[in-house]
C-alpha positions as CSV (number, residue, x, y, z in Angstrom):
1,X,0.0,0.0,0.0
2,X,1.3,3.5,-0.8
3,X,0.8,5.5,2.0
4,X,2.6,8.5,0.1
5,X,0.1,8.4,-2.9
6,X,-1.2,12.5,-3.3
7,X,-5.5,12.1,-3.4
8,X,-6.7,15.4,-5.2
9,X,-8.3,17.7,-4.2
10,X,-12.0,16.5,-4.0
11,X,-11.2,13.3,-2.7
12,X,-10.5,15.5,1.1
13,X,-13.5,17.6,0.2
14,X,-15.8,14.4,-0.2
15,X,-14.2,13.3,3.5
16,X,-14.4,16.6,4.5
17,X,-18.5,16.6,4.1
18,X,-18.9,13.4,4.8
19,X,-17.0,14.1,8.7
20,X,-19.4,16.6,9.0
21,X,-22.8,14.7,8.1
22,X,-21.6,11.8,10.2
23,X,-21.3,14.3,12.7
24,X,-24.9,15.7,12.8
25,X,-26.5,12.1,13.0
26,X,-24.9,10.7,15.4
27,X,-24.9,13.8,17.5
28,X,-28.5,13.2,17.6
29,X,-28.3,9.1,17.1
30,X,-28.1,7.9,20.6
31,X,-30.8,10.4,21.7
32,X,-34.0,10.2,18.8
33,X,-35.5,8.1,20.6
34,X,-34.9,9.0,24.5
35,X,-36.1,12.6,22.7
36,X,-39.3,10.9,21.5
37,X,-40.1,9.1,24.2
38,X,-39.5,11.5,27.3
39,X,-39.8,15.3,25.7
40,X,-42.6,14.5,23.3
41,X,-44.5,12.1,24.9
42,X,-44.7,9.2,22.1
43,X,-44.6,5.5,23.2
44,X,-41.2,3.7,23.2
45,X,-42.9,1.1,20.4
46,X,-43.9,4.0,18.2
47,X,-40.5,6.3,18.9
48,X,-38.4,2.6,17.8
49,X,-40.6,2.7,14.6
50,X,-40.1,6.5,13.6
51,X,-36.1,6.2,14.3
52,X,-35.7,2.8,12.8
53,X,-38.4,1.7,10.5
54,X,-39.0,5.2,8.9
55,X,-35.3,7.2,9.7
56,X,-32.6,4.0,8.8
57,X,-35.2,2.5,6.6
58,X,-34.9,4.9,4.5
59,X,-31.5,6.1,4.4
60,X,-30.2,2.6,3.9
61,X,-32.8,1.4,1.4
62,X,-32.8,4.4,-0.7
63,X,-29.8,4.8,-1.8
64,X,-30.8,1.9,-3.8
65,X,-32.3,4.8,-6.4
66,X,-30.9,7.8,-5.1
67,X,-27.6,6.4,-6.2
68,X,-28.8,6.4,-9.3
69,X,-30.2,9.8,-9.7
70,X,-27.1,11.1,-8.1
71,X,-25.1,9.5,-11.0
72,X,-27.6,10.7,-13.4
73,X,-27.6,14.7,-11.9
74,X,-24.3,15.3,-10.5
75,X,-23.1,14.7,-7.1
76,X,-22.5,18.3,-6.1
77,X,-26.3,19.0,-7.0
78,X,-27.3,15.7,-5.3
79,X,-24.8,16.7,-1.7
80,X,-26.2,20.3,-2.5
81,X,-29.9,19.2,-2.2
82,X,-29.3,16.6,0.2
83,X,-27.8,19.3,3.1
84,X,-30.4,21.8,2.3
85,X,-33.1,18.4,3.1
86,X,-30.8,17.9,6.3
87,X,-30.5,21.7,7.5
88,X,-34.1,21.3,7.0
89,X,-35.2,18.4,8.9
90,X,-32.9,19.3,12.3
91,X,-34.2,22.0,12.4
92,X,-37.9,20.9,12.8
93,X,-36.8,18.0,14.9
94,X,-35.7,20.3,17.5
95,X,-38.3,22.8,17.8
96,X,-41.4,21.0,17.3
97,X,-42.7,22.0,20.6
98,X,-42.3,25.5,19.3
99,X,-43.8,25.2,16.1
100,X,-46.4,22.8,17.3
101,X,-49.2,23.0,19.2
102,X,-49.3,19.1,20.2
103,X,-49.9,17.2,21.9
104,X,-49.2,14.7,19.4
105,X,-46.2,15.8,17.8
106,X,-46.4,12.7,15.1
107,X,-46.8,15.0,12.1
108,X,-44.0,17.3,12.5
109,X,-41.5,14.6,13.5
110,X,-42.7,12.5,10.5
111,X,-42.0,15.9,8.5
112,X,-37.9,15.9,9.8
113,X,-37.6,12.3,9.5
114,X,-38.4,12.3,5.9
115,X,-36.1,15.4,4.8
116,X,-33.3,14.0,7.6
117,X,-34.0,10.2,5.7
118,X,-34.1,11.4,2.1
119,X,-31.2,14.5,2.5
120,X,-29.2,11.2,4.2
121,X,-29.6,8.7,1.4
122,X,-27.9,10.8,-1.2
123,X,-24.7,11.6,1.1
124,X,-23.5,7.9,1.1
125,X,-23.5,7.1,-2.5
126,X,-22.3,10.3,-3.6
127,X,-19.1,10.5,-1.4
128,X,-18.5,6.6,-2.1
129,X,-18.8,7.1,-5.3
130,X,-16.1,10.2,-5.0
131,X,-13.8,8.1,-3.2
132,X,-14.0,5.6,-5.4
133,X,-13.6,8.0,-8.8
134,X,-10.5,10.0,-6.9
135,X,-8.8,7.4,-5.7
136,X,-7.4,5.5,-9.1
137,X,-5.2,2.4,-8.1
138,X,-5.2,3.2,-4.6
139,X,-8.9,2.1,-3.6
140,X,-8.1,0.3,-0.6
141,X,-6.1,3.1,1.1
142,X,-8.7,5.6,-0.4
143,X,-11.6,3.6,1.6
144,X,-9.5,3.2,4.6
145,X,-9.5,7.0,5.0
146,X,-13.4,7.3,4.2
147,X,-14.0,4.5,6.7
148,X,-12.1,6.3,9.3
149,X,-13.7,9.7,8.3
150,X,-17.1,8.0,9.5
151,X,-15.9,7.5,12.7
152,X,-13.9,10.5,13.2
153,X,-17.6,12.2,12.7
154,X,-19.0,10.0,15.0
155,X,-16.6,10.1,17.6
156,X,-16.8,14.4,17.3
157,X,-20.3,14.4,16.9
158,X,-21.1,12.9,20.3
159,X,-18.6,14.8,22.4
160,X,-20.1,18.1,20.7
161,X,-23.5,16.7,21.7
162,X,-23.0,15.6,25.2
163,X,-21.3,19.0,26.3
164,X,-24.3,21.0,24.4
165,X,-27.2,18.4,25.7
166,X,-25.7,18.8,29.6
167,X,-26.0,22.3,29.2
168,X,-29.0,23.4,27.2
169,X,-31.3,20.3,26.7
170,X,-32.0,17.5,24.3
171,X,-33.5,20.1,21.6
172,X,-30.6,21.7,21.3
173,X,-28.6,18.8,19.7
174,X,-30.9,18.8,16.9
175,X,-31.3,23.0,16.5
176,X,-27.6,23.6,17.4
177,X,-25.6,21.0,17.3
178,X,-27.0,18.8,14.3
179,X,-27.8,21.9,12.5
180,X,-24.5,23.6,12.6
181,X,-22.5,20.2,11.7
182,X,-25.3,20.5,8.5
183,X,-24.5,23.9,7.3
184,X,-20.6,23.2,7.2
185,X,-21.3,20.5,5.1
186,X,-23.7,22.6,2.9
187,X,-20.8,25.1,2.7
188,X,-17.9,22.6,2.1
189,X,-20.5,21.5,-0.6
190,X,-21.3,24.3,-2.4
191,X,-17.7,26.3,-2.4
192,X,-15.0,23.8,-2.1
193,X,-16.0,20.1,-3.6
194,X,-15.9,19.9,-7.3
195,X,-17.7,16.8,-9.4
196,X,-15.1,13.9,-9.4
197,X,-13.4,13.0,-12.2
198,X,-11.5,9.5,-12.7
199,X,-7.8,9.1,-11.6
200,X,-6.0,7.2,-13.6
201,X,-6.7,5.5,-17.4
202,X,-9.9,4.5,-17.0
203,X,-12.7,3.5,-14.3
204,X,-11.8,-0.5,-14.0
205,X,-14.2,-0.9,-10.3
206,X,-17.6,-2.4,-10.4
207,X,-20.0,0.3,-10.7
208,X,-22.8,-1.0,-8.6
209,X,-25.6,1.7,-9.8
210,X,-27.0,1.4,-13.0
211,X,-27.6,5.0,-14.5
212,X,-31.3,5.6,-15.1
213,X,-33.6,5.4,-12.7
214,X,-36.0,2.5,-14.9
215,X,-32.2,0.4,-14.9
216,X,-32.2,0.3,-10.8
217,X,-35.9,-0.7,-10.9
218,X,-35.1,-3.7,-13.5
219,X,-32.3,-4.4,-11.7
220,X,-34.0,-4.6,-8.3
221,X,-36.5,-7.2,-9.8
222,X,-33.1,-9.5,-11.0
223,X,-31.7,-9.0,-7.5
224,X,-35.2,-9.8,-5.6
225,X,-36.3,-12.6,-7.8
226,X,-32.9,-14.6,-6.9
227,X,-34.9,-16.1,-4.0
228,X,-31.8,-17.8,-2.4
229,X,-29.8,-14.3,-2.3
230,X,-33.0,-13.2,-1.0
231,X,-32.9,-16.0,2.2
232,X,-28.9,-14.7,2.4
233,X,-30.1,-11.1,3.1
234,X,-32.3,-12.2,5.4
235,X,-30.4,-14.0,7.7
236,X,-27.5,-11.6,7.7
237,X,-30.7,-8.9,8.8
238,X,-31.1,-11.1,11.9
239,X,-27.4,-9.8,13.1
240,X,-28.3,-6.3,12.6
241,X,-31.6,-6.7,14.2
242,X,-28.8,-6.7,17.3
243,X,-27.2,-3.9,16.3
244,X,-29.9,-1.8,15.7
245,X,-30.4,-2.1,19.1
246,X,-27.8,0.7,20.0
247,X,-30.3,3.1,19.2
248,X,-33.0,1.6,20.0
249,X,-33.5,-0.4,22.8
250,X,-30.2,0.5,24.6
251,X,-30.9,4.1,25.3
252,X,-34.3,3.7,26.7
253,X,-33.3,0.6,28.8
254,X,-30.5,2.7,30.4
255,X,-32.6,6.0,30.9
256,X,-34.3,3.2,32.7
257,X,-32.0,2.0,34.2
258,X,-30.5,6.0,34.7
259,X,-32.6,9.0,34.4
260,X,-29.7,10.9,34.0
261,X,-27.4,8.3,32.1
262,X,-25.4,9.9,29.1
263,X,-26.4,7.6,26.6
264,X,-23.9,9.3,24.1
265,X,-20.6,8.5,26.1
266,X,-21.9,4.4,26.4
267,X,-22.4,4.6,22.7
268,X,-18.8,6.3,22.3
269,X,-17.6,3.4,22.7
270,X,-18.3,2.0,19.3
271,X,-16.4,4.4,16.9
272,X,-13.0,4.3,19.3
273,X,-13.2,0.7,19.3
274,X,-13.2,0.7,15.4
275,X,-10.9,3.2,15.4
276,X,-8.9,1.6,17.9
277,X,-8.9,-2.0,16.8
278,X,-9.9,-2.1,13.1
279,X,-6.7,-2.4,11.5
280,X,-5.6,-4.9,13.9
281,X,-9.4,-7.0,13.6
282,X,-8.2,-7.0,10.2
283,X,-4.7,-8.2,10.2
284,X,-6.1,-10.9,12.7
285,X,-8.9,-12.3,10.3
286,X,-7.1,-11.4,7.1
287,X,-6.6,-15.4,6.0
288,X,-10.0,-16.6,7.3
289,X,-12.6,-17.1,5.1
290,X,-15.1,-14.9,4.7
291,X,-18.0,-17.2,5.8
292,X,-15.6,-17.5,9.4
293,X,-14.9,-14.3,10.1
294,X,-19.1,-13.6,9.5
295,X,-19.8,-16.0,12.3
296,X,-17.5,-15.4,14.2
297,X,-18.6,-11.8,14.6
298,X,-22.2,-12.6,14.9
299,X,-21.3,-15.0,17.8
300,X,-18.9,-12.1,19.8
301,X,-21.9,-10.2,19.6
302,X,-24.5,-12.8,20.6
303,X,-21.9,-12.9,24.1
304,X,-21.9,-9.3,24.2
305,X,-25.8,-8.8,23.7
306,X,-26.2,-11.5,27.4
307,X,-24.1,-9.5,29.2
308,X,-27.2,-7.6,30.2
309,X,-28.4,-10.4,31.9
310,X,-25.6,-10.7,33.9
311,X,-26.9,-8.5,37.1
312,X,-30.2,-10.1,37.3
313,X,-28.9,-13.9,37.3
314,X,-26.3,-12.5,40.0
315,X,-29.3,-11.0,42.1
316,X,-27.6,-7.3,41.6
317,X,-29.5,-4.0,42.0
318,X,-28.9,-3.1,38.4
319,X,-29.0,0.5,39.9
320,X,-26.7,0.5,42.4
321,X,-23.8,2.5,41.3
322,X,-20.1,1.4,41.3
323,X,-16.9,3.4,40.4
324,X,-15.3,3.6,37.0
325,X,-12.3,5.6,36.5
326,X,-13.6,8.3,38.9
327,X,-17.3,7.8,37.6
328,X,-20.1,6.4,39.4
329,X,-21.8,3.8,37.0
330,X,-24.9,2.0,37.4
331,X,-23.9,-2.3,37.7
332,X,-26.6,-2.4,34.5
333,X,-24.5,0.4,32.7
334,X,-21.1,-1.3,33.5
335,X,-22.3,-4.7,31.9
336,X,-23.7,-2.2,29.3
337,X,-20.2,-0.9,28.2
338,X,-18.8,-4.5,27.8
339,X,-21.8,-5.5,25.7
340,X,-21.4,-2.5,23.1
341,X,-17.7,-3.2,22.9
342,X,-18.6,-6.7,22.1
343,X,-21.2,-5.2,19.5
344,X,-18.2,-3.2,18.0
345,X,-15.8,-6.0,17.9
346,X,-19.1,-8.1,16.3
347,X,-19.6,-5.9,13.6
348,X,-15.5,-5.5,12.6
349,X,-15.4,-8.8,11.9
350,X,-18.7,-9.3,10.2
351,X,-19.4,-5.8,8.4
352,X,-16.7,-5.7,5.9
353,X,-17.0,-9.7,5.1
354,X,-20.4,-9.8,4.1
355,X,-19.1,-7.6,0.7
356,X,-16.8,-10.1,0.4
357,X,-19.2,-13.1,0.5
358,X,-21.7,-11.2,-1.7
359,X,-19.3,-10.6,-4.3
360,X,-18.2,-14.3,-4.1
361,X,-21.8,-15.4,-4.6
362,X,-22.7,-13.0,-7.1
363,X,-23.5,-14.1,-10.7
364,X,-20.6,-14.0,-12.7
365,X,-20.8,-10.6,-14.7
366,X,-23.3,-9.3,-12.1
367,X,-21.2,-8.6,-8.9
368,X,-21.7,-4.9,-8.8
369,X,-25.7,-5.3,-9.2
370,X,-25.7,-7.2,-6.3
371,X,-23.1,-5.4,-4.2
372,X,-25.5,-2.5,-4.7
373,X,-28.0,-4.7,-1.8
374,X,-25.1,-5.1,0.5
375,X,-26.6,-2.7,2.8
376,X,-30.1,-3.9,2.0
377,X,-29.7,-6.3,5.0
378,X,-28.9,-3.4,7.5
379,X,-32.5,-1.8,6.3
380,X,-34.2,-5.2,6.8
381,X,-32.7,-5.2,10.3
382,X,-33.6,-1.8,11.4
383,X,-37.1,-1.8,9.8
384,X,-37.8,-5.0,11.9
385,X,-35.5,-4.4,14.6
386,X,-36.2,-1.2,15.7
387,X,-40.0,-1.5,16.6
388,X,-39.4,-4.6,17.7
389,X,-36.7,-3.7,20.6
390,X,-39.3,-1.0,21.6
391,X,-42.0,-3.0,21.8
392,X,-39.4,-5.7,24.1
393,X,-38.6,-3.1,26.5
394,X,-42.7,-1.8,26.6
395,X,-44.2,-4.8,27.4
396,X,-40.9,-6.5,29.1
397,X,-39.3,-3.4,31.4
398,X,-41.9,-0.6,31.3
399,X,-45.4,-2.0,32.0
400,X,-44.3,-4.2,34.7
401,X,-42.1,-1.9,36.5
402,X,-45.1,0.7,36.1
403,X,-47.2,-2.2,38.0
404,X,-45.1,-2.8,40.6
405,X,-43.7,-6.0,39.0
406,X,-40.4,-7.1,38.2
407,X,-39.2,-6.5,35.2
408,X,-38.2,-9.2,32.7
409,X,-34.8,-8.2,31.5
410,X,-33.4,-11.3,31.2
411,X,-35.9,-12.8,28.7
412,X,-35.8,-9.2,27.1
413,X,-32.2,-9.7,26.1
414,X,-32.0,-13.2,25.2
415,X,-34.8,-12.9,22.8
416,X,-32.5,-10.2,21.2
417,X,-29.8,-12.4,21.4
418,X,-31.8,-15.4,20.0
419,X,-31.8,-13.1,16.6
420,X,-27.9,-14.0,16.7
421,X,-28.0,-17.5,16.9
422,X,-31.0,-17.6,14.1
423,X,-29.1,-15.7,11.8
424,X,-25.9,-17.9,12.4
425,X,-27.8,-21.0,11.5
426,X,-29.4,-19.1,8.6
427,X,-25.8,-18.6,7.1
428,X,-24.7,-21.8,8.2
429,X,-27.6,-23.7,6.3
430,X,-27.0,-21.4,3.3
431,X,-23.6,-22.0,2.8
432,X,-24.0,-25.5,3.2
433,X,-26.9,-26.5,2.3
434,X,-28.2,-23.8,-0.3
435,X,-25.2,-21.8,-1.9
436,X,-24.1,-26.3,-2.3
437,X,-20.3,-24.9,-2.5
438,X,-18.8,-23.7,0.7
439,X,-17.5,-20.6,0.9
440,X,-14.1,-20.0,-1.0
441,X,-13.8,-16.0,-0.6
């Protein structure tokens, strides 16, 4: 790899705006649905489904099309609109009590989920499709900076968030906060990126993104019909049913848990793991197969996701608190921490493979058409997943403890963890008994 290799110009623009939307979600990720739930009064089923069916659904399904319109109008008009849609939608997230008369606030939120969903699924594609254009012979060291970039933005994103939240109040991550990280983009955008052009002879990567808009439709159809790809997807949605969960589930269980509890710093643990460890996950799994280093990722986070139940098979007071490098944690928050570092090392080794085994599958001649549904799986997890962890800790944690009743943590977060072993024995009887091959990737 050369590490000395000079990128141009737009290749740091494209990370440059892509640091900066990664920023504004996930200074507002960890707290959608605490902001839902507890400011605006919605139920934690129906907060779960507006953050993860509606938001994720549709920035990681569209992209699917808005790939393909961005190819066919330009990037830079495609990041241009998109951050105007962002801007847009965080700023009605955070001041729907002010611009609302409630108190169902369903119609508003709806309104900043759709422009925060729809600005969203046009960043992705655009700046991977920059990176990919900029960076010639060098596409491995070109998406090891993007990669990095992502959680850069993430890591600055919560800090920014947690010292603006402490001070002034959940709405202000969106109005401030989010908002700001928005308009630097929009700027960086519209003054400094220029459309990409190809480095190098010619463009020899798979495009994945056919260029009119009636292609990606016909192509969906070829991908969809291919019923045994379709199973693959699937199963591989069961793992990020568990990841989802971050989002979801996890910050209302330890508001539960914790009134006060920063939700952002727990979740800061999953972009300085990757950070951290990535390059080293990598070197450690670089000559298993793909099929491997899939399930063994799925089953780290399958150990991490029973943590939880830890304190109540011990007979702990989930709530008691207990020191942590000068911090007083909840037991339940300390068992917490391990379990999303075991979701992080989980999704290091599975994340990357699965575009490995996909393009080892693939029809031959057809591996960027189906590369193009490698994040398909992620939407399937999150459009399931996300209502689903709400409605586990609704009828599981919140009614009973609101009777009086112990709560049923433990069967809460083995049920999640069941959608671990599922999806392992989903891949396992694909690649065996489906796919007929084995995996050679």
């Amino acid at each position: 790899m050369d590490t000395k290799h000079r990128f141009p110009a737009t290749f740091w623009a494209a990370n440059t705006v892509e640091l900066f939307e990664r920023g504004a979600y996930y200074a507002i990720a960890s707290f959608v649905v605490i902001y839902l739930n507890e400011t605006l009064g919605m139920s934690p089923t129906f907060a779960t489904f507006l953050n993860g069916t509606l938001l994720w659904g549709i920035i990681y399904f569209m992209p699917i099309l808005s790939g393909t319109l961005a190819d066919r109008y330009g990037f830079k008009r495609s990041l241009s609109l998109s951050f105007v849609l962002l801007v847009l939608g965080y700023l009605i997230m955070g001041t729907v009590q002010k611009i609302w008369s409630g108190p169902d606030f369903t119609v508003p939120v709806v309104a900043a989920i759709l422009c925060i969903g729809i600005g969203g699924s046009f960043v992705k594609p655009c700046i991977s499709g920059t990176v990919q254009k900029t960076s010639g012979a060098h596409t491995v060291l070109g998406f090891g900076i993007f990669y990095m970039t992502i959680n850069i933005g993430s890591m600055l994103g919560r800090i920014v968030s947690y010292n603006v939240r402490v001070e002034y109040g959940i709405p202000a991550i969106f109005t401030w906060v989010a908002t700001a990280f928005a308009v630097a983009g929009l700027l960086v955008t519209l003054f400094v990126y220029k459309e990409p052009q190809y480095q190098g002879d010619a463009p020899t990567q798979i495009s994945a993104k056919p260029k009119t808009l009636g292609a990606a439709l016909k192509g969906m159809f070829v991908v969809l019909g291919d019923l045994k790809f379709v199973f693959f997807l699937i199963v591989i949605g069961l793992f990020w049913i568990i990841y989802v969960q971050i989002y979801n589930l996890v910050p209302l269980f330890l508001r539960f848990v914790d009134p006060d509890a920063a939700v952002e710093l727990y979740t800061l643990i999953n972009p300085v793991m990757i950070v951290a460890f990535q390059l080293l996950i990598t070197k450690l799994s670089k000559h298993w197969t793909a099929l491997a280093s899939i399930m063994v990722g799925i089953g780290v986070t399958v150990v991490g996701m029973l943590l939880n139940i830890i304190p109540w098979l011990m007979g702990l007071d989930p709530a008691a608190r207990v020191p942590v490098l000068g911090l007083a944690l909840p037991v339940a928050g300390l068992f917490m921490l391990g379990s999303l570092g075991a979701m992080a090392l989980g999704e290091m080794f599975t994340s990357p493979r699965v575009y490995q085994y996909i393009g080892g599958i693939a029809p031959k001649g057809q591996e960027g058409l189906y590369l193009g549904y490698a994040n398909l799986p992620l939407a399937i997890g999150t459009i399931v997943g996300a209502p689903a962890g709400g409605y586990l800790f609704e009828r599981l944690v919140q009614d009973p403890s609101g009777a009086g009743e112990p709560v049923r943590a433990v069967l809460m977060w083995s049920l999640v963890a069941l959608m671990g072993v599922l999806s392992m024995g989903g891949i396992w009887i694909y690649d065996r008994l489906v796919r007929r091959g084995g995996d050679t990737a």
